[in-house]
N, C-alpha and C positions, 0 to 999 in steps of 0.2 A: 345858286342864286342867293346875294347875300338879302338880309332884312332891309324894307325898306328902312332910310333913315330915322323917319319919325317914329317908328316901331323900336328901331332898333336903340336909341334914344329914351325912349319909354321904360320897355323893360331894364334897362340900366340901374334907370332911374327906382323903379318898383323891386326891383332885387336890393339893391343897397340898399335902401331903406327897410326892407324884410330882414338885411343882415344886422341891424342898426338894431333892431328890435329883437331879434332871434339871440343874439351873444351879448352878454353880461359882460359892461365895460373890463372886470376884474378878471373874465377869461379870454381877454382878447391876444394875450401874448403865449397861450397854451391852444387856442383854435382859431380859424380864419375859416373864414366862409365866403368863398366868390362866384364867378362862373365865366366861362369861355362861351365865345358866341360862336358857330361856324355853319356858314350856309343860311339857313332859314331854324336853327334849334337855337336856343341856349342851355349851355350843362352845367348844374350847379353843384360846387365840390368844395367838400370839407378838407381842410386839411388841419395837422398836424404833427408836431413833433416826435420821430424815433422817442422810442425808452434810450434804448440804447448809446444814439447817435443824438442829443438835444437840437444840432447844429442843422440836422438831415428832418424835412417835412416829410408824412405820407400824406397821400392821398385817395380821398375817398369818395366817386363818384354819387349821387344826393338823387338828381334826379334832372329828367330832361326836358323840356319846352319845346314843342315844333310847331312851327308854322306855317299854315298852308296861304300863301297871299291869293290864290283863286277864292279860297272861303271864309277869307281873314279871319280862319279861326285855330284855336290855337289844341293844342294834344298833349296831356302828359304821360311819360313813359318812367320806368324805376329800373337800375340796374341788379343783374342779378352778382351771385361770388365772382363773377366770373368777370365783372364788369361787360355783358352783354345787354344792351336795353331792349325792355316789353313792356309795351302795352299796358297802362294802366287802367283796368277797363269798370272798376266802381267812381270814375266820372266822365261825362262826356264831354266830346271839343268843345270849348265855349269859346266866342268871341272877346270875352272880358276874360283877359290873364289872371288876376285878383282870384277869379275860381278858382283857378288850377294851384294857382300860392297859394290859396288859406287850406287845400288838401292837404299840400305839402307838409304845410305848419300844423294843423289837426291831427295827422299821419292815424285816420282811425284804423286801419291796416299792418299799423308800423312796420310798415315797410322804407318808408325813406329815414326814417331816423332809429330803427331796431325796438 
């Protein structure tokens, strides 16, 4: 089931403007920060440029948004080496996304940003 639209609209909108703020005009052409929506998550992923290949981006999964539309609230998750996601369990589901991004952004666990 996808997001409804006005959610889905929402965090669009609240991620871009996290990237806005998060990346220094001057590394924007050495990192990219976006996120794919699918189902009821959004996944947010760093990427960048090969050493090797300048031409070739990697990618690096950040972390993930789920949403439950029965409790319209929302869950964050971290990927491990493996790119498998768990459970982020030092915050709870909150209905205000803004929580789970400013975790993100704070990373007191540095876990989503190392």
């Amino acid at each position: 089931m996808p997001l409804p639209i006005l959610v889905r609209q929402l965090i669009d909108r609240k991620l871009a403007g996290f990237y806005e703020r998060r990346l220094p005009p001057y590394a924007r052409d050495e990192i990219r920060l976006f996120h794919t929506v699918r189902g009821n998550s959004a996944t947010m992923i760093e990427s960048r440029p090969l050493f090797r290949n300048p031409n070739e981006w990697s990618e690096l999964r950040i972390a993930q948004f789920r949403y439950d539309p029965g409790t319209r609230m929302w869950t964050l998750y971290y990927a491990d080496r493996n790119s498998k996601w768990h459970l982020y369990y030092d915050i709870e589901p909150s209905a205000d996304f803004d929580d789970l991004l400013r975790e993100v952004d704070e990373d007191p666990t540095a876990i989503f940003w190392g």
